[in-house]
C-alpha positions as CSV (number, residue, x, y, z in Angstrom):
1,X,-16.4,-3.4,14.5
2,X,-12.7,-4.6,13.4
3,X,-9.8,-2.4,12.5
4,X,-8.3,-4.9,10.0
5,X,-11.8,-6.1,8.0
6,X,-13.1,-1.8,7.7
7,X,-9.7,-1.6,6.1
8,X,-9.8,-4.2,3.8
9,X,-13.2,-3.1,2.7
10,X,-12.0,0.5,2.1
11,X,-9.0,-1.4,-0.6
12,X,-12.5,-2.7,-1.7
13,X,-13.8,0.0,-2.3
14,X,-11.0,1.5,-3.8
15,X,-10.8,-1.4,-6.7
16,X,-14.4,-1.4,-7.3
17,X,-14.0,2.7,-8.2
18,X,-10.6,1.3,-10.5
19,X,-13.0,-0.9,-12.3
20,X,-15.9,1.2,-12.6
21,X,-15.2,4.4,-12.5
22,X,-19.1,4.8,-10.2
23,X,-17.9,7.8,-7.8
24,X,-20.2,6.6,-5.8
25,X,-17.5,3.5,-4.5
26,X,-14.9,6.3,-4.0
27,X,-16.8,8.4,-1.6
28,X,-17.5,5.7,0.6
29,X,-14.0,4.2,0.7
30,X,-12.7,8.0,2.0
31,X,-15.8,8.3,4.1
32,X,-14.3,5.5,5.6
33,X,-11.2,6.1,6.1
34,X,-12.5,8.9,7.7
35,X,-14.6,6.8,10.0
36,X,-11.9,4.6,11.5
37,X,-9.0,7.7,11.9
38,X,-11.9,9.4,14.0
39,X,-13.2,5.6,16.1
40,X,-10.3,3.9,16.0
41,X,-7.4,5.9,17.0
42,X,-6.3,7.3,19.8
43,X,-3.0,10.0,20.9
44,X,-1.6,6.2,21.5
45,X,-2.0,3.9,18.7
46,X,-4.4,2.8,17.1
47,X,-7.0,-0.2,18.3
48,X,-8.4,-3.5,17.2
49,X,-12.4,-3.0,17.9
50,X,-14.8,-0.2,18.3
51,X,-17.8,-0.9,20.3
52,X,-20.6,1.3,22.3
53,X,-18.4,4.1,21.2
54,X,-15.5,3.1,22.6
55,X,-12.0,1.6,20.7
56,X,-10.7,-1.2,22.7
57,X,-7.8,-3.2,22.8
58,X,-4.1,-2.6,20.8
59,X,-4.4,-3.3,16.9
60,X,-2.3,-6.1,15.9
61,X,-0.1,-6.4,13.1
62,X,-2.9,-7.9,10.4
63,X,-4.7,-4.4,11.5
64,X,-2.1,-2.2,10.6
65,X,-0.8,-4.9,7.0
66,X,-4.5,-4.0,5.9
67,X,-5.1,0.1,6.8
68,X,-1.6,0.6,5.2
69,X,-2.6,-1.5,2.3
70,X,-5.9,0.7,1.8
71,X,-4.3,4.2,2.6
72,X,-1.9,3.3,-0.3
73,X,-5.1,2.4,-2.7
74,X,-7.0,5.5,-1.5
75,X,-4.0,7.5,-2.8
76,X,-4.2,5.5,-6.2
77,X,-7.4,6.5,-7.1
78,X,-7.3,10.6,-5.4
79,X,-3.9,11.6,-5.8
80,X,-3.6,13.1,-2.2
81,X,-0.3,12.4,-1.0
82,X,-1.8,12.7,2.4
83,X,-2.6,8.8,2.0
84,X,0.8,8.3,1.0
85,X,2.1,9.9,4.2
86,X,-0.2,8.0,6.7
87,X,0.9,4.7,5.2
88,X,4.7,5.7,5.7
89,X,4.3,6.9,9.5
90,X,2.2,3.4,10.0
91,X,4.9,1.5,7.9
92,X,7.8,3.2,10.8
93,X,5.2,2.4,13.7
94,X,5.3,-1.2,12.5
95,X,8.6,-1.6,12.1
96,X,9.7,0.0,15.8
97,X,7.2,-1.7,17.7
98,X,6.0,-5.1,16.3
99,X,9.8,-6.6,14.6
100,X,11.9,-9.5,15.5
101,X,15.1,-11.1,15.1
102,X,14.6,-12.9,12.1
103,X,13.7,-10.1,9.9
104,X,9.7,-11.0,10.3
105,X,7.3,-9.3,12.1
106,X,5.3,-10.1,15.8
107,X,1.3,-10.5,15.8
108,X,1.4,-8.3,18.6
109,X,2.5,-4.9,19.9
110,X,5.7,-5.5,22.2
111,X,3.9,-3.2,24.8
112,X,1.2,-6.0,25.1
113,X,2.6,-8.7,28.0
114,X,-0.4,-10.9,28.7
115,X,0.6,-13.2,25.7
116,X,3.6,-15.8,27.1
117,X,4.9,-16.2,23.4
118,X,4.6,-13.4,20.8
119,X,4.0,-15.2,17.7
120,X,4.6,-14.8,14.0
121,X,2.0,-15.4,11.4
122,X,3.4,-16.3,8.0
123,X,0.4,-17.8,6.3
124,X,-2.1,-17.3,4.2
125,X,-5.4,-18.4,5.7
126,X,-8.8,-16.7,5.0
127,X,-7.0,-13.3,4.7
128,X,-3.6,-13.1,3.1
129,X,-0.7,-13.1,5.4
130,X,-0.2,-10.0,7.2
131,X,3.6,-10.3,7.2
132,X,3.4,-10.6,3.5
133,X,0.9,-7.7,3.0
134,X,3.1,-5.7,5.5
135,X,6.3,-7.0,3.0
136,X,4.6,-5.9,-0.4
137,X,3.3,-2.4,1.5
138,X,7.1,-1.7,2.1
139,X,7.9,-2.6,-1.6
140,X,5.7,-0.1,-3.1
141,X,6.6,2.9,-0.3
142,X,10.5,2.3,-0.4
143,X,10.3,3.4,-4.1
144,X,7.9,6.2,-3.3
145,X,10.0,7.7,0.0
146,X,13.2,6.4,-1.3
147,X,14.0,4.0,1.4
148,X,16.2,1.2,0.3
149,X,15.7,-0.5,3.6
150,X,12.6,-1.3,2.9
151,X,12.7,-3.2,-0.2
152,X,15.7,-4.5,1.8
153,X,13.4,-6.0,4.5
154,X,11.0,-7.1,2.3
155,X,13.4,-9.3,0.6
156,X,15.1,-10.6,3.3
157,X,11.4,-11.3,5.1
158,X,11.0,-13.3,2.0
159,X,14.1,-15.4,1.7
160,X,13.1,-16.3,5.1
161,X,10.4,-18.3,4.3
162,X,11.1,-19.1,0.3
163,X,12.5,-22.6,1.0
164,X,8.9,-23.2,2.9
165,X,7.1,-21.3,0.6
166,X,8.3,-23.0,-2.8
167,X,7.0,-26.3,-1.5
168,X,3.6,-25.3,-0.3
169,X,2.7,-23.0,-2.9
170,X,-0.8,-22.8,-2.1
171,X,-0.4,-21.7,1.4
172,X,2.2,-18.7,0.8
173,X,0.2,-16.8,-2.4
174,X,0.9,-13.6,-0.8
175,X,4.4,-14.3,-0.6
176,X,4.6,-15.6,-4.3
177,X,3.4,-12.4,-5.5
178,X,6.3,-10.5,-3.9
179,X,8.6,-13.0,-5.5
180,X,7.1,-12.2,-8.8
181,X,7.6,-8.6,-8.8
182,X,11.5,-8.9,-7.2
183,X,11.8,-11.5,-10.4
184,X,10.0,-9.3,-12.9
185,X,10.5,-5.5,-11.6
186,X,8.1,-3.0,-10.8
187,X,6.8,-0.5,-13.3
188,X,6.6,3.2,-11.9
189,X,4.1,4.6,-13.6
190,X,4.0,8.6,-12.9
191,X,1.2,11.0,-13.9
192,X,1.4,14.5,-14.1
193,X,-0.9,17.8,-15.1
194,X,-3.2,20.1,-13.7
195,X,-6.0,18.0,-15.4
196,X,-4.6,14.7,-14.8
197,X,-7.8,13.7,-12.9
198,X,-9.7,13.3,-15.8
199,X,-7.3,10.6,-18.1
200,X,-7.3,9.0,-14.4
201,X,-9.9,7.0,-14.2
202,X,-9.0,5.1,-17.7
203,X,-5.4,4.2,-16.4
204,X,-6.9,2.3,-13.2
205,X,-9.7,0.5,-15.5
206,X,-6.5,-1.4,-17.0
207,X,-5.0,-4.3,-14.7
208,X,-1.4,-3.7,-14.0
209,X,0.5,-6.1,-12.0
210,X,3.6,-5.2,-10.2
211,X,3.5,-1.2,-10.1
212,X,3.9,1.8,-8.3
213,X,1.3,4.5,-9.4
214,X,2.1,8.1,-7.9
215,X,-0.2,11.5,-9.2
216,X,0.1,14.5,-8.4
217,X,-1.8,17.7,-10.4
218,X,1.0,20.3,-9.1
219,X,4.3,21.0,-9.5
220,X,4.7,21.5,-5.6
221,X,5.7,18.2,-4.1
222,X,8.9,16.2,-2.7
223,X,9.1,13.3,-3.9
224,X,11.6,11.6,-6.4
225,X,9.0,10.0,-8.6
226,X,7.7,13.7,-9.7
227,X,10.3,15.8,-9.9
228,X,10.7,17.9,-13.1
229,X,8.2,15.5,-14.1
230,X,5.6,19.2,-15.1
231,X,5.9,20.1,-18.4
232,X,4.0,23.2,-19.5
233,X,0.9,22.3,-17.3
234,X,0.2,18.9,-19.7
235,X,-1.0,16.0,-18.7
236,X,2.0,14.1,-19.1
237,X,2.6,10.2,-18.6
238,X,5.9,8.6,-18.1
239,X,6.8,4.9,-17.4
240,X,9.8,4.0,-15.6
241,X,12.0,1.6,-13.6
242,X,14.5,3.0,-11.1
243,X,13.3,6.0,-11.3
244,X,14.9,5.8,-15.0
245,X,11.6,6.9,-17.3
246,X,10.8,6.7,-20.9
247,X,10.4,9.7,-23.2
248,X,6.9,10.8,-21.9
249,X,3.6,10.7,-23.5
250,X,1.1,13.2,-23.6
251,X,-2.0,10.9,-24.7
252,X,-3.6,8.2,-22.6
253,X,-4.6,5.9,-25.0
254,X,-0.5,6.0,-26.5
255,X,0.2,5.4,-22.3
256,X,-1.9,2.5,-21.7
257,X,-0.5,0.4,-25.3
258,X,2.3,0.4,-23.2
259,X,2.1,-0.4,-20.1
């Protein structure tokens, strides 16, 4: 068993529940989660395979681009900020142990010294590019936890290869869809309300590129996104950029004409 395809299958998970709303594709994705925080992590780090019971060998960077990808979806569709927190503390691993000198990021852990050359993969091949997975990750969190330095990084990760990128399209789509949201923006979309489960599940039927979705059901929560976002226990929806929102709505179906 890999680290890095469970993962992806768990984001997998997570969009088939956006699309369908069948709780059934929901359990299963935080089952799994569940599976590879008990199999594939240790008081180290985490690992790259689990076999005969036993996790084995360091997870590489794709691992960790595609577990922080999914605990960020898993938060999308159950509002637990835990999801939101294990993505950050893997985002801070990443970025202490596996960074170079030209703003990218190393396949491997530096602790691992049987490779001669630590290299860097920037391309998309059957999976997308885990530097640019890692890049988009950061994107979405630096908004959420307020860390400049990550969108920071992430551009300057992507400036690094934009001249290579822009002449083989094909090969850098990851990359291309970071480009589009620094061009464009990304919409913050913020739901709040003791009952804001239940309008949920229509917001994530409706494909919206370039966002940040944070929920939360309680007033009791630290982050910048939700603050005096409560208003009399309503569910409430606002849409904003830079943390700047529209007057909020307090209907889905008014929410979603305009998003």
């Amino acid at each position: 068993m890999l680290l890095g395809w469970n993962a992806l299958m768990i984001t997998a998970y997570c969009k088939a529940y956006a699309t369908t709303s069948n709780e059934h594709y929901k359990q299963v994705a935080i089952q799994q989660i569940q599976f590879l925080e008990n199999h594939f992590k240790t008081q180290e780090q985490w690992k790259h395979t689990y076999k005969n019971g036993i996790p084995k060998i360091n997870a590489f960077l794709d691992d960790y681009a595609y577990l922080i990808e999914a605990y960020i979806h898993l938060q999308e569709i159950t509002a637990n900020e835990i999801f939101l927190y294990a993505a950050q503390n893997l985002t801070d691993y990443v970025l202490e142990f596996f960074s170079s000198d030209n703003d990218l990021l190393y396949y491997t852990h530096q602790a691992q010294t049987d490779n001669l050359i630590r290299k860097i993969e920037i391309y998309d091949g059957a999976l997308p590019s885990a530097n640019a997975v890692i890049a988009k990750s950061m994107l979405y969190l630096g908004i959420i936890f307020e860390k400049k330095e990550w969108k920071l990084k992430a551009e300057k990760m992507l400036q690094t290869l934009l001249p290579t990128a822009t002449k083989h399209p094909t090969s850098f789509a990851a990359w291309l869809i970071i480009l589009q949201e620094l061009v464009f923006g990304t919409q913050e979309i913020v739901l709040c309300g003791e009952n804001i489960l239940d309008d949920l599940p229509l917001l994530l039927q409706k494909y919206i590129p370039n966002k940040v979705l944070q929920i939360s059901t309680t007033e009791k929560n630290n982050f910048s996104l939700l603050k005096n976002r409560f208003e009399n226990k309503k569910n409430t929806f606002y849409l904003c950029r830079n943390y700047s929102c529209k007057k909020p709505l307090y209907n889905i179906n008014e929410f979603l004409a305009i998003v």
